[in-house]
C-alpha positions as CSV (number, residue, x, y, z in Angstrom):
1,X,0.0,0.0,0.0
2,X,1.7,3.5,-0.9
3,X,1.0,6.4,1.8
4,X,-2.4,7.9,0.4
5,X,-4.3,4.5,0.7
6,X,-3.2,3.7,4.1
7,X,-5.1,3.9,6.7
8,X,-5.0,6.1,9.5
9,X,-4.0,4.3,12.8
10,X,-7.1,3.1,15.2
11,X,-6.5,2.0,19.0
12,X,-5.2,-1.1,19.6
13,X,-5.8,-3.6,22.2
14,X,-2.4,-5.5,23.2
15,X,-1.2,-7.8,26.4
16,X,1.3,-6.9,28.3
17,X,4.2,-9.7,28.2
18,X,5.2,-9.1,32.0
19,X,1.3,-9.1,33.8
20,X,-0.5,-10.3,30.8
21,X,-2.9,-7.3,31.5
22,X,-4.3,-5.9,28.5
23,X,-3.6,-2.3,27.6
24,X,-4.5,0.1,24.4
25,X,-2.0,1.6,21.8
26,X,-3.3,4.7,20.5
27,X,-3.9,5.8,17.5
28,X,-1.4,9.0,18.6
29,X,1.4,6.5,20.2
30,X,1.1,4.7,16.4
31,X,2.2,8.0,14.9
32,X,4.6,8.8,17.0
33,X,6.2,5.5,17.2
34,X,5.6,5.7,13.0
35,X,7.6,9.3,13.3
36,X,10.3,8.1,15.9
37,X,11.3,5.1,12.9
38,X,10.4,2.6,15.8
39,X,9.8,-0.6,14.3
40,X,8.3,-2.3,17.3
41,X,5.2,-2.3,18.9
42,X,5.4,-2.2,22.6
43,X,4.8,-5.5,24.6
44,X,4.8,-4.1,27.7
45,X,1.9,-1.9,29.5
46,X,3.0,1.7,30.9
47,X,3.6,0.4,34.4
48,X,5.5,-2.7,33.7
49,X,7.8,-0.4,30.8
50,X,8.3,2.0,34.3
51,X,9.3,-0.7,36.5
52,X,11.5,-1.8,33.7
53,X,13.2,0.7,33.1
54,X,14.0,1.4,36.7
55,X,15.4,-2.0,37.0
56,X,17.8,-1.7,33.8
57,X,19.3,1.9,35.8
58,X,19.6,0.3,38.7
59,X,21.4,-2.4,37.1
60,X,23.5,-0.5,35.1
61,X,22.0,-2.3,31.7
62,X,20.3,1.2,30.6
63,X,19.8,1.5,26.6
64,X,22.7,4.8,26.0
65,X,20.0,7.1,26.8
């Protein structure tokens, strides 16, 4: 499909790899994710991606950022 016939982005239902709790990606995270070049959708809900990324400072395994 070439840019004018996609689709715009819709909320998305996902589970959360960690709690297995189901959260929603947004239309709005979509596009930013689309605008950041991520290539990934997240796995993780927004409390489980904070406890995360608490753990990987702590540990000293943070991602360069």
């Amino acid at each position: 499909m070439d840019d004018q016939t996609k689709k715009p982005p819709q909320d998305e239902t996902r589970t959360c790899v960690d709690c297995a709790a189901e959260f929603v990606f947004t239309a709005g995270e979509q596009e930013f994710y689309e605008r950041k070049g991520f290539t990934e959708k997240p796995k993780r809900c927004e409390p489980c991606r904070r406890r995360r990324k608490q753990q990987r400072a702590m540990t000293g395994q943070g991602g360069g950022r």
